[in-house]
Structures are given as structure tokens and as C-alpha cells.
CHARMM internal coordinates of N, CA and C (Angstrom, degrees):
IC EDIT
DIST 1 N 1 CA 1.4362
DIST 1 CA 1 C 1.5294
ANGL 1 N 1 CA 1 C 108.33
DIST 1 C 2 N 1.1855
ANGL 1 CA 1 C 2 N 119.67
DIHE 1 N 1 CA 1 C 2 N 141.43
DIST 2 N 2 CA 1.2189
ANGL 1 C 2 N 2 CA 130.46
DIHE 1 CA 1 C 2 N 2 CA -166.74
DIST 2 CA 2 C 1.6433
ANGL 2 N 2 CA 2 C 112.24
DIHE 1 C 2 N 2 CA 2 C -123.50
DIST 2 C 3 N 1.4245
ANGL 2 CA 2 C 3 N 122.81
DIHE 2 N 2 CA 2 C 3 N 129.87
DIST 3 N 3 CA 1.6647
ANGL 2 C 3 N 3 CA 109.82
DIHE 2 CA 2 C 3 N 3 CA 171.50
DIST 3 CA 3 C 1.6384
ANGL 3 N 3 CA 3 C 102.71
DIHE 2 C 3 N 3 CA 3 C -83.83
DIST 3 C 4 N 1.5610
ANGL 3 CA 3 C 4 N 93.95
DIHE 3 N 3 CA 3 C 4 N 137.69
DIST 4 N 4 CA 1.8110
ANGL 3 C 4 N 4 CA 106.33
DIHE 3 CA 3 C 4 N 4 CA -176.80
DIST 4 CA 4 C 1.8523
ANGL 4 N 4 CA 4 C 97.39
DIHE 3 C 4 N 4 CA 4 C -102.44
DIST 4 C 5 N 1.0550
ANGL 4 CA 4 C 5 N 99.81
DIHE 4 N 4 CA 4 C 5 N 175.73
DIST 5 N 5 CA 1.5635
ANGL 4 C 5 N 5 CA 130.82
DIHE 4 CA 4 C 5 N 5 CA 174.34
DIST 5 CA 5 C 1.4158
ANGL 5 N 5 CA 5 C 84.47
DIHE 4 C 5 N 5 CA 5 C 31.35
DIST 5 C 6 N 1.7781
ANGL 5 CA 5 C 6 N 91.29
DIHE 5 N 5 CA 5 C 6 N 85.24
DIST 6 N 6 CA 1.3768
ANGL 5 C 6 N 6 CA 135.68
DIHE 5 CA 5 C 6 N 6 CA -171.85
DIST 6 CA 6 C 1.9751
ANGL 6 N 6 CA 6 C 125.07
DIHE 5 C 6 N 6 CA 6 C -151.49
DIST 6 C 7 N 0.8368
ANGL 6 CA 6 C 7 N 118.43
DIHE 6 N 6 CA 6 C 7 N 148.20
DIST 7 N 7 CA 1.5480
ANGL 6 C 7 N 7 CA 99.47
DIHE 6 CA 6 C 7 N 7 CA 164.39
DIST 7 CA 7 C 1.2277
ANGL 7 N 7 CA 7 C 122.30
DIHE 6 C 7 N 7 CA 7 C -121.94
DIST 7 C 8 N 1.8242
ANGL 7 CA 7 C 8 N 110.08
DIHE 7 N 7 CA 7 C 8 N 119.42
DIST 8 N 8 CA 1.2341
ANGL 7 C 8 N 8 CA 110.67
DIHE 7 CA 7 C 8 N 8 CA -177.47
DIST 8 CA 8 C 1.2563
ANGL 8 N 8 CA 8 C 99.38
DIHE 7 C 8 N 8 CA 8 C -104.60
DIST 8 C 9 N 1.7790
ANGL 8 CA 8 C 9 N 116.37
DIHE 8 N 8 CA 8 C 9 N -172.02
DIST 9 N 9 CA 1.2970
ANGL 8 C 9 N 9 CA 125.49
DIHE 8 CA 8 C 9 N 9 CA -159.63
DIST 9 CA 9 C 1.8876
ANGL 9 N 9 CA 9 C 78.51
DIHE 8 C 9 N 9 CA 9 C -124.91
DIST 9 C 10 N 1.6170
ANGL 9 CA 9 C 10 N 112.67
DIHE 9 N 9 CA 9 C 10 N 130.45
DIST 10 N 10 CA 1.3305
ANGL 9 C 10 N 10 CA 109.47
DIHE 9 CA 9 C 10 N 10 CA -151.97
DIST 10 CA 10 C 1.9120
ANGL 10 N 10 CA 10 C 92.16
DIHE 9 C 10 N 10 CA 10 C -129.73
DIST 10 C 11 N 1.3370
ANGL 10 CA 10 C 11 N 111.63
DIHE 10 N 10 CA 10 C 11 N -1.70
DIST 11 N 11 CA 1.5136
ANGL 10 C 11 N 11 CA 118.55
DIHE 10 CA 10 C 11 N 11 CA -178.67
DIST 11 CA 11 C 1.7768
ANGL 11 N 11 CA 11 C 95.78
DIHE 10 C 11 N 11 CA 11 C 167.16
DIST 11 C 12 N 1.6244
ANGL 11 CA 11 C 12 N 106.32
DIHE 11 N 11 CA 11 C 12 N 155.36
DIST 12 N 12 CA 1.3703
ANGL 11 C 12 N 12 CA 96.90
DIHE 11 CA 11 C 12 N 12 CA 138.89
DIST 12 CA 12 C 1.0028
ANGL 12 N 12 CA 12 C 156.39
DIHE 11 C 12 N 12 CA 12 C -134.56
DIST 12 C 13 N 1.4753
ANGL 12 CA 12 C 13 N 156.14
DIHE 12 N 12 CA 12 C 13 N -148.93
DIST 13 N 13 CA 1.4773
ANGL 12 C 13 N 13 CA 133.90
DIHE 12 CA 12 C 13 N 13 CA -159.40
DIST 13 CA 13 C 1.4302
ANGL 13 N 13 CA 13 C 120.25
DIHE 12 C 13 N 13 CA 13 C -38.30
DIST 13 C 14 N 1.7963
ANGL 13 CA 13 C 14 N 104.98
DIHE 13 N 13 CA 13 C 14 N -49.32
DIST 14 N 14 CA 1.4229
ANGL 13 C 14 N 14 CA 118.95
DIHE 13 CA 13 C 14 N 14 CA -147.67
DIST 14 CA 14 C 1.7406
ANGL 14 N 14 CA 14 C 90.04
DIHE 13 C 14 N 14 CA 14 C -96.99
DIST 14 C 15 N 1.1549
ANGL 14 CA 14 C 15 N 135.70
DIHE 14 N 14 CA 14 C 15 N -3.48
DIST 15 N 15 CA 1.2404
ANGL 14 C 15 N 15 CA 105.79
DIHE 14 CA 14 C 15 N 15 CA 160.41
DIST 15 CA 15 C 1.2756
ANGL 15 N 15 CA 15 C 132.13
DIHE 14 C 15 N 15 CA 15 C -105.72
DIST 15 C 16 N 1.8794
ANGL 15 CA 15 C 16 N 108.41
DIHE 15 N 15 CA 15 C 16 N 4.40
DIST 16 N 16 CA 1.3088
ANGL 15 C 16 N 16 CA 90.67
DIHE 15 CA 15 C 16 N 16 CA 169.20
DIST 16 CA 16 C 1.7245
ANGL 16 N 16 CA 16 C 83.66
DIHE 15 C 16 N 16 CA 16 C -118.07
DIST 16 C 17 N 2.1343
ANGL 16 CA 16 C 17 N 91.20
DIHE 16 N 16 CA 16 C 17 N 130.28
DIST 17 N 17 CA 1.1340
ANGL 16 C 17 N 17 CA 123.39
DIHE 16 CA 16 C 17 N 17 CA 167.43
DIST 17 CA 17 C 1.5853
ANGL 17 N 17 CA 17 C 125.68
DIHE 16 C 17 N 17 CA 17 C -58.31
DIST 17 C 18 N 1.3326
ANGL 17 CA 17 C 18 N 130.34
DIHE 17 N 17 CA 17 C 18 N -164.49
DIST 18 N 18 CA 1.5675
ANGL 17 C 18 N 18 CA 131.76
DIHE 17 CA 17 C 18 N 18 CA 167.24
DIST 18 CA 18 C 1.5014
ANGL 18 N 18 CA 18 C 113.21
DIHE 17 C 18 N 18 CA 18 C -101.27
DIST 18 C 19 N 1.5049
ANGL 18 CA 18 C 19 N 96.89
DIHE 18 N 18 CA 18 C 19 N -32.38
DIST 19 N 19 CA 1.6265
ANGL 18 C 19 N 19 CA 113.17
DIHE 18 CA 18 C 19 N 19 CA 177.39
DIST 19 CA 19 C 1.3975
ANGL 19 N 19 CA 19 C 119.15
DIHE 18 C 19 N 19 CA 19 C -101.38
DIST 19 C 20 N 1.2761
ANGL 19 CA 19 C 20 N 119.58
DIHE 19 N 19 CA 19 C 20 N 18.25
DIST 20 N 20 CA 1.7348
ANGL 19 C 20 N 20 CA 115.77
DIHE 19 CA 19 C 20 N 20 CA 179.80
DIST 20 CA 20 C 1.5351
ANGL 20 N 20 CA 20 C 99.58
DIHE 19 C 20 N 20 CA 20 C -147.65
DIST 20 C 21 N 1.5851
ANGL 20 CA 20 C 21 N 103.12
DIHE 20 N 20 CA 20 C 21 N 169.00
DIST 21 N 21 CA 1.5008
ANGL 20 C 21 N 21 CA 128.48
DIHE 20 CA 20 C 21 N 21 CA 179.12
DIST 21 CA 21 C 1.2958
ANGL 21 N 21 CA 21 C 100.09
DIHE 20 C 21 N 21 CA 21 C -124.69
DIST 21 C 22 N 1.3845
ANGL 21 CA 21 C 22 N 88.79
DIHE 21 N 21 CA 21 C 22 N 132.57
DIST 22 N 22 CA 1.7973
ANGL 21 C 22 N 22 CA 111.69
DIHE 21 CA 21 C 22 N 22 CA 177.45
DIST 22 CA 22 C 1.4352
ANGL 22 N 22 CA 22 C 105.44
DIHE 21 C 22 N 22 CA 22 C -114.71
DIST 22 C 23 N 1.6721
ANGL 22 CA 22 C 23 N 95.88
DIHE 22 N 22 CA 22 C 23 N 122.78
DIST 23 N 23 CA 1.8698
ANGL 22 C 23 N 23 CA 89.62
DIHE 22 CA 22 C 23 N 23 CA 175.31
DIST 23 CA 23 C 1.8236
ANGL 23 N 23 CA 23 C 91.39
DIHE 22 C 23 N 23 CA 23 C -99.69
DIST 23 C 24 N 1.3748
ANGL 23 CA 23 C 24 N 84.06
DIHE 23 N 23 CA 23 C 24 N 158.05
DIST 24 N 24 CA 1.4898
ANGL 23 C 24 N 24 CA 96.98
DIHE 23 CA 23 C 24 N 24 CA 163.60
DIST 24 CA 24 C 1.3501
ANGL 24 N 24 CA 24 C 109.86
DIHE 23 C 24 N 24 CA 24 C -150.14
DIST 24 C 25 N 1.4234
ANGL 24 CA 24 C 25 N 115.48
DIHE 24 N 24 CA 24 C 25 N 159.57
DIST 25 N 25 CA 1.4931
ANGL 24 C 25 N 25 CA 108.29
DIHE 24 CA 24 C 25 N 25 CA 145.01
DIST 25 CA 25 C 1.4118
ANGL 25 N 25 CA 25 C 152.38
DIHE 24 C 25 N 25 CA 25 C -124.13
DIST 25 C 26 N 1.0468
ANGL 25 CA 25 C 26 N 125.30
DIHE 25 N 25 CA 25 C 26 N 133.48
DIST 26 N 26 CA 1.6266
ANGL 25 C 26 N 26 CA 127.70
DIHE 25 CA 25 C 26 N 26 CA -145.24
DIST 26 CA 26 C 1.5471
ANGL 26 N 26 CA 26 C 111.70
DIHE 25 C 26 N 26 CA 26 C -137.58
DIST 26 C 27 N 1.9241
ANGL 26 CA 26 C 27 N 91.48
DIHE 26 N 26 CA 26 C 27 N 105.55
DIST 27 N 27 CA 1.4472
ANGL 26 C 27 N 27 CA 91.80
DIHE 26 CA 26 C 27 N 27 CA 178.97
DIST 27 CA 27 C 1.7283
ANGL 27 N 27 CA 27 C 108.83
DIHE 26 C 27 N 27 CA 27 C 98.76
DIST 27 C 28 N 1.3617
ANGL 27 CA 27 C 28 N 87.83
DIHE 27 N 27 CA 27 C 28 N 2.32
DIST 28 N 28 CA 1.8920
ANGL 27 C 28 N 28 CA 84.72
DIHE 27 CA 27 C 28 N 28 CA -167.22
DIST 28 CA 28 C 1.3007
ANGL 28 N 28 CA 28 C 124.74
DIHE 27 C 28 N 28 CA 28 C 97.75
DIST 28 C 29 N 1.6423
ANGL 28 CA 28 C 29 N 112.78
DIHE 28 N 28 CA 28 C 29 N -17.53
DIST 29 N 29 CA 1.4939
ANGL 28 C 29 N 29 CA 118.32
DIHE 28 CA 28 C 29 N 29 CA -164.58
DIST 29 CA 29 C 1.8763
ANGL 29 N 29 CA 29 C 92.10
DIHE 28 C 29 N 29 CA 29 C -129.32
DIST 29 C 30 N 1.5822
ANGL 29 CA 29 C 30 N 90.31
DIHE 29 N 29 CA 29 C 30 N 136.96
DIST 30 N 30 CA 1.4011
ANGL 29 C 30 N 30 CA 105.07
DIHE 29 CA 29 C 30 N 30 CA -158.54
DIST 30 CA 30 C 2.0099
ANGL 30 N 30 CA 30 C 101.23
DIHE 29 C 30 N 30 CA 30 C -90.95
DIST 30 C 31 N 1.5407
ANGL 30 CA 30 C 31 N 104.15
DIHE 30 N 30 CA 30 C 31 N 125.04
DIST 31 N 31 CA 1.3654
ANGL 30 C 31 N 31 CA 106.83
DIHE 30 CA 30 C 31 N 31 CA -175.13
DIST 31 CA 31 C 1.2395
ANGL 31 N 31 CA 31 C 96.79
DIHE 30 C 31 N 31 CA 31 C -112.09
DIST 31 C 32 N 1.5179
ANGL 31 CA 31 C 32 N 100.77
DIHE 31 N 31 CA 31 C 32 N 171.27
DIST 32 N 32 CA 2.0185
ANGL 31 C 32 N 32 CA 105.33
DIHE 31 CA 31 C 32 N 32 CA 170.77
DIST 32 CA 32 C 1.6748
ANGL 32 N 32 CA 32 C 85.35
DIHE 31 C 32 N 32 CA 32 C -130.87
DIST 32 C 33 N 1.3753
ANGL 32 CA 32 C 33 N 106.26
DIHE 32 N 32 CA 32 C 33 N 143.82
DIST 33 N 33 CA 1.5166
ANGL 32 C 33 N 33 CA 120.98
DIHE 32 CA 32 C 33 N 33 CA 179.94
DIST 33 CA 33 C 1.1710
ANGL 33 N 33 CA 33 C 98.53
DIHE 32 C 33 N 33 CA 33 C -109.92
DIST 33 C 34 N 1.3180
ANGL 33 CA 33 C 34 N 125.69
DIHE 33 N 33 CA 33 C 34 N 134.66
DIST 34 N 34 CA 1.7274
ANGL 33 C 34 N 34 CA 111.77
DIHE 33 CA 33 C 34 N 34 CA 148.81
DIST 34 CA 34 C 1.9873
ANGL 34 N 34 CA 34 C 106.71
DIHE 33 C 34 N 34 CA 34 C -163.73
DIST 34 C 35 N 1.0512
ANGL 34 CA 34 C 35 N 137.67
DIHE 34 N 34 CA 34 C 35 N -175.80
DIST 35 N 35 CA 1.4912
ANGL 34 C 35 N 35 CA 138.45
DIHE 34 CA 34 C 35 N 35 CA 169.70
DIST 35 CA 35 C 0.8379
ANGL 35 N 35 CA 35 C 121.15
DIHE 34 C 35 N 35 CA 35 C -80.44
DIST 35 C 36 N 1.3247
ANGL 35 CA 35 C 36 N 117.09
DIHE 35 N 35 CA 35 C 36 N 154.56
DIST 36 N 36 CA 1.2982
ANGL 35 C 36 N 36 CA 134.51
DIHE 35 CA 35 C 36 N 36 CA 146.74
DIST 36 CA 36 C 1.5611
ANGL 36 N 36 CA 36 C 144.36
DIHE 35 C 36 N 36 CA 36 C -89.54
DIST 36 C 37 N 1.1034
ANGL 36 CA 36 C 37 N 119.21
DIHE 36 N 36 CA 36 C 37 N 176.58
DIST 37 N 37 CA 1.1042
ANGL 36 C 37 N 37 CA 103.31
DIHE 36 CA 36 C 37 N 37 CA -156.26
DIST 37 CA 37 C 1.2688
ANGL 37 N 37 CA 37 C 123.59
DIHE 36 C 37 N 37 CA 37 C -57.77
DIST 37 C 38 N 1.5226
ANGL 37 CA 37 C 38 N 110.25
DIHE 37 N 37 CA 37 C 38 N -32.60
DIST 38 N 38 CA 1.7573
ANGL 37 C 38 N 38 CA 121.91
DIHE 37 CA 37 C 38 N 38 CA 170.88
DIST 38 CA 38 C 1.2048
ANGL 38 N 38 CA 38 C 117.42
DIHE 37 C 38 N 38 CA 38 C -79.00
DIST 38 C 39 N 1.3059
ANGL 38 CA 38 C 39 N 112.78
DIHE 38 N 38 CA 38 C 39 N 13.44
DIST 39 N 39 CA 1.6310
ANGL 38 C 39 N 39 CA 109.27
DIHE 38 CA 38 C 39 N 39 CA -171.29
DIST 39 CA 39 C 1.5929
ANGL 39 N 39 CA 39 C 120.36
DIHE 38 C 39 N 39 CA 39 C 113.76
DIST 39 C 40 N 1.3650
ANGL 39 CA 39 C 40 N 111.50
DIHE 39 N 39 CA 39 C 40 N -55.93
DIST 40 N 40 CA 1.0429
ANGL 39 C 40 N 40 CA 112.37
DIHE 39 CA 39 C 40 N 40 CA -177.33
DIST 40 CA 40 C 1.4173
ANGL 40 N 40 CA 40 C 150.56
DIHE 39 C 40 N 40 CA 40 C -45.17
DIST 40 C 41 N 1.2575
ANGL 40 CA 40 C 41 N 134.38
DIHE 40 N 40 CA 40 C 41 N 140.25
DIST 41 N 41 CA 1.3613
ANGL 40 C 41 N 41 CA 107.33
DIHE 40 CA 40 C 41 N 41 CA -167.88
DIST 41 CA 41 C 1.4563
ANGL 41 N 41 CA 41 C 124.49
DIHE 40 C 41 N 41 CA 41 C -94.19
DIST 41 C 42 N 1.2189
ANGL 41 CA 41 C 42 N 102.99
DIHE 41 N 41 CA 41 C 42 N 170.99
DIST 42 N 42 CA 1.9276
ANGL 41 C 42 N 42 CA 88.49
DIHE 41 CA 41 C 42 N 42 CA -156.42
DIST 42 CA 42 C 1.3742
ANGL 42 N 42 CA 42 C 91.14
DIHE 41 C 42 N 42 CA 42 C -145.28
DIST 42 C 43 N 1.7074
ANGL 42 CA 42 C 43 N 132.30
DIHE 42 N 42 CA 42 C 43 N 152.90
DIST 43 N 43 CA 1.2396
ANGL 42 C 43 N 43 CA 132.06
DIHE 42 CA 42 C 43 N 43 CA 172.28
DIST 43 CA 43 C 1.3562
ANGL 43 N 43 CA 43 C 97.05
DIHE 42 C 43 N 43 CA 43 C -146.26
DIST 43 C 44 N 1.5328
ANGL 43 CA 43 C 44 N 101.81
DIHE 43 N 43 CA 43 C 44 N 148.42
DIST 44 N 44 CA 1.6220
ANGL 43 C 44 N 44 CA 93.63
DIHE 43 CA 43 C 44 N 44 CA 156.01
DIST 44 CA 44 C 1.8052
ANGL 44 N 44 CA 44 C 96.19
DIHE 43 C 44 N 44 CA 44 C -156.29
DIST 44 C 45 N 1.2397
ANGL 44 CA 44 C 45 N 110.64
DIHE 44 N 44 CA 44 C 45 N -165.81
DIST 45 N 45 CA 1.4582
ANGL 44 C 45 N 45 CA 124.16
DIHE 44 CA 44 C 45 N 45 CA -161.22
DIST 45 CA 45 C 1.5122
ANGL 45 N 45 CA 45 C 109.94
DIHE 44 C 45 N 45 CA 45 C -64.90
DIST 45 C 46 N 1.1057
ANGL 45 CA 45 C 46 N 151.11
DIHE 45 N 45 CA 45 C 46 N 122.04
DIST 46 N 46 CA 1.4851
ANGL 45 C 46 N 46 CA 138.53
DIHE 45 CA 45 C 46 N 46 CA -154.68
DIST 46 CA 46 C 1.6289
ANGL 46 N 46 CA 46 C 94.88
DIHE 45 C 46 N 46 CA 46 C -116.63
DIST 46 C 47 N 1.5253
ANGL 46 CA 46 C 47 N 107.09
DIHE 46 N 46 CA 46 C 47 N 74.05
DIST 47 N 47 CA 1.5936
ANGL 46 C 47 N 47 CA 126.12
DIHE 46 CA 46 C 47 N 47 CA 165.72
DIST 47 CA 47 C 1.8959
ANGL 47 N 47 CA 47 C 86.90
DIHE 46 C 47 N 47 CA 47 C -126.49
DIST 47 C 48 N 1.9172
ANGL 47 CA 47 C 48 N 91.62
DIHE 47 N 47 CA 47 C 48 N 156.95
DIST 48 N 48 CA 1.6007
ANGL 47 C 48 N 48 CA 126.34
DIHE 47 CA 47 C 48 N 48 CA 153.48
DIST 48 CA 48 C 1.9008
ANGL 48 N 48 CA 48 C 81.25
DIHE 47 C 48 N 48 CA 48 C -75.58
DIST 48 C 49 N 1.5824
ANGL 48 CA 48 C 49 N 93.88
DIHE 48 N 48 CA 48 C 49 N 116.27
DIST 49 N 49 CA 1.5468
ANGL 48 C 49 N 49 CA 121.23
DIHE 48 CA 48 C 49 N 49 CA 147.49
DIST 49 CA 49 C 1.5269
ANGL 49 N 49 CA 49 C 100.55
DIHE 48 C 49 N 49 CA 49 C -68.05
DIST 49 C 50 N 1.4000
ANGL 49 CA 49 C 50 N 134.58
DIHE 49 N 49 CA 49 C 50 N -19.14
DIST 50 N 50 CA 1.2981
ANGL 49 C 50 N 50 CA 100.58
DIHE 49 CA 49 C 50 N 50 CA 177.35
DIST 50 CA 50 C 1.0087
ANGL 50 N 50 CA 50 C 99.95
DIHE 49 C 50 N 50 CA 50 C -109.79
DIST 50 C 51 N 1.1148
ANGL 50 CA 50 C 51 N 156.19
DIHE 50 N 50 CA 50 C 51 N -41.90
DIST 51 N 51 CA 1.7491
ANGL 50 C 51 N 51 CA 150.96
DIHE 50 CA 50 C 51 N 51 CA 149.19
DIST 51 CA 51 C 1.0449
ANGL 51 N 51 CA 51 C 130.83
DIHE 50 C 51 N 51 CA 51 C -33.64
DIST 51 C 52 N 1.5984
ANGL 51 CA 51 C 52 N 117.25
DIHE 51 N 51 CA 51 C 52 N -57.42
DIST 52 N 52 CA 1.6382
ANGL 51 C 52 N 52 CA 124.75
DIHE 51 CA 51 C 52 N 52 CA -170.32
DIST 52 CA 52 C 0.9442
ANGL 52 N 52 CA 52 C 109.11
DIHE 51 C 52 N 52 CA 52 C 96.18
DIST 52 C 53 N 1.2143
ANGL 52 CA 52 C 53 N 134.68
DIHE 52 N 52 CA 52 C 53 N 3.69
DIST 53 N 53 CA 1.7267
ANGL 52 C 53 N 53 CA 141.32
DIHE 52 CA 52 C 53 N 53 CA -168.82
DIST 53 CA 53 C 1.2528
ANGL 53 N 53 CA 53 C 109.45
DIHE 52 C 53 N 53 CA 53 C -100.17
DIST 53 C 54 N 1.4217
ANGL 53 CA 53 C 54 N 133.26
DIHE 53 N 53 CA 53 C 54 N 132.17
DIST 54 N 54 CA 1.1475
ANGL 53 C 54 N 54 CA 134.03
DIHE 53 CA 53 C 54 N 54 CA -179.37
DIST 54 CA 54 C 1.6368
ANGL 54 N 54 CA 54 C 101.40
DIHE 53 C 54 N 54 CA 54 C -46.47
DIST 54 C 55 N 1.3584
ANGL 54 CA 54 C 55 N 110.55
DIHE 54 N 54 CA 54 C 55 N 149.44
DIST 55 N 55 CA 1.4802
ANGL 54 C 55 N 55 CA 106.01
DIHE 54 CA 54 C 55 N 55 CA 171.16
DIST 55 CA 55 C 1.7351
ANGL 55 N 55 CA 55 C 113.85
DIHE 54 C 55 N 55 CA 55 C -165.45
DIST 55 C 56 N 0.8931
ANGL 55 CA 55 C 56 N 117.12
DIHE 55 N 55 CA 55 C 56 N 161.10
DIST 56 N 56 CA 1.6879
ANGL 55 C 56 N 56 CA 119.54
DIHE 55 CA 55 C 56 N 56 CA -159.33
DIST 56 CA 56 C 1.6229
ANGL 56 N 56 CA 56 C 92.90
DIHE 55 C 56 N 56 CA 56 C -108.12
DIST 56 C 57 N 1.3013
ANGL 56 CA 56 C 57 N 98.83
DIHE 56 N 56 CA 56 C 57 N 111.56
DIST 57 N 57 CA 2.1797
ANGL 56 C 57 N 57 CA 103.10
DIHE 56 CA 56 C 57 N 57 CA -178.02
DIST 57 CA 57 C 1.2551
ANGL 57 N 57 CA 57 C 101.87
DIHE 56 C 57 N 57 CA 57 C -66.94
DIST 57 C 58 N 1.3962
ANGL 57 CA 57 C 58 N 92.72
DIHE 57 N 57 CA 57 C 58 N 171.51
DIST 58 N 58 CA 1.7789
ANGL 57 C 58 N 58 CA 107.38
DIHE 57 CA 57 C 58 N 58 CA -173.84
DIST 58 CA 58 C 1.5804
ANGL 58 N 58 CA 58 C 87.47
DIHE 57 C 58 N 58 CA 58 C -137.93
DIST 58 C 59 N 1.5556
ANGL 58 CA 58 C 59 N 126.44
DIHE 58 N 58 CA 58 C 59 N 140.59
DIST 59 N 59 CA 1.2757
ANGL 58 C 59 N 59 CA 130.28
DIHE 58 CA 58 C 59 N 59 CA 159.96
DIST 59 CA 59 C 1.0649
ANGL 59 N 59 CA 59 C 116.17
DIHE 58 C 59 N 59 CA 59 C -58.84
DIST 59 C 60 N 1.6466
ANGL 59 CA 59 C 60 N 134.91
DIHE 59 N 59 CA 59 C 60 N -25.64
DIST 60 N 60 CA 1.1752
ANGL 59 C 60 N 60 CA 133.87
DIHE 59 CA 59 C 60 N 60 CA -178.91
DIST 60 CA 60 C 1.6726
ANGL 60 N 60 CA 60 C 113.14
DIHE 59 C 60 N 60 CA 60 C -136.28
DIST 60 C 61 N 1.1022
ANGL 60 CA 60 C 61 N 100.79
DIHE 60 N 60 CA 60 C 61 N 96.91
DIST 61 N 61 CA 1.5126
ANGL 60 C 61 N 61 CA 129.28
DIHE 60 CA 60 C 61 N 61 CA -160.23
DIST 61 CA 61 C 1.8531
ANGL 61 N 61 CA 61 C 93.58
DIHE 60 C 61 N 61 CA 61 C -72.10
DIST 61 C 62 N 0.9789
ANGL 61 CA 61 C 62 N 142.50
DIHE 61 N 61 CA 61 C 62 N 137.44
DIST 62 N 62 CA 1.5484
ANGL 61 C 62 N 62 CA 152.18
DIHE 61 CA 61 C 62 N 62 CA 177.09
DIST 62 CA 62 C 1.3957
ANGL 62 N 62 CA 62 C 114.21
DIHE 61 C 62 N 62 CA 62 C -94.57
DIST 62 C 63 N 2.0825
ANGL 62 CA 62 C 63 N 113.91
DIHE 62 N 62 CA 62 C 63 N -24.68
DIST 63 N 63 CA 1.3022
ANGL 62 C 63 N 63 CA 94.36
DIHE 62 CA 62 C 63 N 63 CA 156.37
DIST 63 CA 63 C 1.6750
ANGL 63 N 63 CA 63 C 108.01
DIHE 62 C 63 N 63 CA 63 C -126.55
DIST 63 C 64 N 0.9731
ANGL 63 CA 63 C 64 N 113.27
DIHE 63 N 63 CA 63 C 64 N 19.19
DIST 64 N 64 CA 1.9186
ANGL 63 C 64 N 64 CA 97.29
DIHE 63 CA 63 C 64 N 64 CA 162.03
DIST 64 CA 64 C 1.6273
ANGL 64 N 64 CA 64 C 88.00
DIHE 63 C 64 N 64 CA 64 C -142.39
DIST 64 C 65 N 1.0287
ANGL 64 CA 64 C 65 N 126.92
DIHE 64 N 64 CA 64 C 65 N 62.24
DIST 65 N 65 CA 1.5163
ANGL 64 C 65 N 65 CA 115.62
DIHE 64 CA 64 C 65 N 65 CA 149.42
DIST 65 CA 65 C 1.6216
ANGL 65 N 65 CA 65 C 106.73
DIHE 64 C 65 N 65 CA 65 C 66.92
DIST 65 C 66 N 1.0138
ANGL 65 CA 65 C 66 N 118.85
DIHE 65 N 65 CA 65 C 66 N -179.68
DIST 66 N 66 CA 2.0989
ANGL 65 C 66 N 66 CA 138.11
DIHE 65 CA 65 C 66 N 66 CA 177.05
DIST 66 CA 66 C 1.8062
ANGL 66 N 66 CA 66 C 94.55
DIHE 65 C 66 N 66 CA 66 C -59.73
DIST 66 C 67 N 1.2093
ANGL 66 CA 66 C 67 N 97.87
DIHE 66 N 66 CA 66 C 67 N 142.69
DIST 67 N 67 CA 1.0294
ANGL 66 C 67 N 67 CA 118.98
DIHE 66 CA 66 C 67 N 67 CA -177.62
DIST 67 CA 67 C 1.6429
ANGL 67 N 67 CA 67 C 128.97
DIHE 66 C 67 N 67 CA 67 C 78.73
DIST 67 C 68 N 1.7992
ANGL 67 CA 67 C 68 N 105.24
DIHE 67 N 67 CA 67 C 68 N 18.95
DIST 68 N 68 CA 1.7463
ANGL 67 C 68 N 68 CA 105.22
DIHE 67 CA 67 C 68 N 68 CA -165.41
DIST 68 CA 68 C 0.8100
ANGL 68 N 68 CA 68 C 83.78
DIHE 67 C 68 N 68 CA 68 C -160.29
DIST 68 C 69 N 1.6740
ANGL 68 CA 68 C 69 N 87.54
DIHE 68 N 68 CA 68 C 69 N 159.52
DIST 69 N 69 CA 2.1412
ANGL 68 C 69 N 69 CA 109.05
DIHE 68 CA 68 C 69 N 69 CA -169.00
DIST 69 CA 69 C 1.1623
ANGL 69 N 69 CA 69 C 105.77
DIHE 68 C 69 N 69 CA 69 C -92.79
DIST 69 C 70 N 1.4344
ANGL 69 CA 69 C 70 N 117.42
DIHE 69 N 69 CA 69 C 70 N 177.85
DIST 70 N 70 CA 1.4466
ANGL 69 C 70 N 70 CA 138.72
DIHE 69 CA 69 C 70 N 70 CA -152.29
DIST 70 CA 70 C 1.6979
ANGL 70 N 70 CA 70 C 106.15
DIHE 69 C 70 N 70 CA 70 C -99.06
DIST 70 C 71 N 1.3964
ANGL 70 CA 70 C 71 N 114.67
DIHE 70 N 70 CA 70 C 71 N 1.42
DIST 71 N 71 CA 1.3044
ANGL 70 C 71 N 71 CA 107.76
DIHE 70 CA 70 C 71 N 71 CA -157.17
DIST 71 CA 71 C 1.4395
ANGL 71 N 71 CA 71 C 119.81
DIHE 70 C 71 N 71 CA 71 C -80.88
DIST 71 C 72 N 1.5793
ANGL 71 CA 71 C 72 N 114.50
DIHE 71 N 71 CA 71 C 72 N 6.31
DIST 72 N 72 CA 1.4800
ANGL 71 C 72 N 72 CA 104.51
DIHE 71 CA 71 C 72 N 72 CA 157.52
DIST 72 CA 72 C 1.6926
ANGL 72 N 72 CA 72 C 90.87
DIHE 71 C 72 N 72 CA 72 C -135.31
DIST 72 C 73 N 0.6782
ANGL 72 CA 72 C 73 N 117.58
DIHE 72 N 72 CA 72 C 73 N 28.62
DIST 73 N 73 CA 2.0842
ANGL 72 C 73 N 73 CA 121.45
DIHE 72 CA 72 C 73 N 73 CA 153.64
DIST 73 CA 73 C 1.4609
ANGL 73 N 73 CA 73 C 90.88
DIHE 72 C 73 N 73 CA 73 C -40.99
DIST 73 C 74 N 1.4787
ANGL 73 CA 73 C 74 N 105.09
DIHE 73 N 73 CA 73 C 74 N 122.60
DIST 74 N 74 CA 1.4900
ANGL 73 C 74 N 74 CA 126.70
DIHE 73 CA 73 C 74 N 74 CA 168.31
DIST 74 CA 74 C 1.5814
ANGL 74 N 74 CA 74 C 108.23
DIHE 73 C 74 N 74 CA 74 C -100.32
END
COOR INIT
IC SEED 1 N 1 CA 1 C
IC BUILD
């Protein structure tokens, strides 16, 4: 069991790059870390929004464009 709406330390500076995605997991629940365009760092839930299935992002998604997974890529 874990306490939520909390701040943990989830990576640091030097491993998440400008050009890569870092999965991790935190809390039990699997995130992908990586930047943005100004630098900043950004995380969010590392599921297919259209599946729900854990899934490993691609910056350049084949069916919704940069920033989305491949999981209905035709």
C-alpha cells in the first residue's frame, strides 16, 4: 500500500533525455516520463488510451500522429 497525492522522486534530471521515453513504475502503476517541448518534464499513465493495455509509446504514432501508440496502426 502506498500513500497517494504525495510527492515522490520518480527519475532524475539526467535520465530523462529530450529525445527518449522512460517507462517506469511508480506506486504499482506503470508511467512513461519524458519532455517536452520546452524542456520540461512531463509524465503520464503508460496505457494504449485506446486499449488499456500496457503499451510502450512511440513519438510518432502511424495512426494518431506524435505522441500515440501504434495499437490500431493499419
Amino acid at each position: 500500500m502506498f500513500i497517494r497525492d504525495c510527492w515522490y522522486v520518480a527519475a532524475w534530471d539526467h535520465e530523462v533525455s529530450a529525445d527518449g521515453l522512460l517507462p517506469r513504475t511508480l506506486l504499482g502503476d506503470p508511467v512513461l516520463l519524458y519532455r517536452g517541448a520546452q524542456g520540461q518534464a512531463l509524465a503520464l499513465e503508460n496505457r494504449c488510451c485506446h486499449r488499456g493495455s500496457l503499451r510502450f509509446w512511440r513519438r510518432d504514432c502511424r495512426a494518431y500522429g506524435a505522441g500515440g501508440c501504434d495499437s490500431n496502426a493499419g
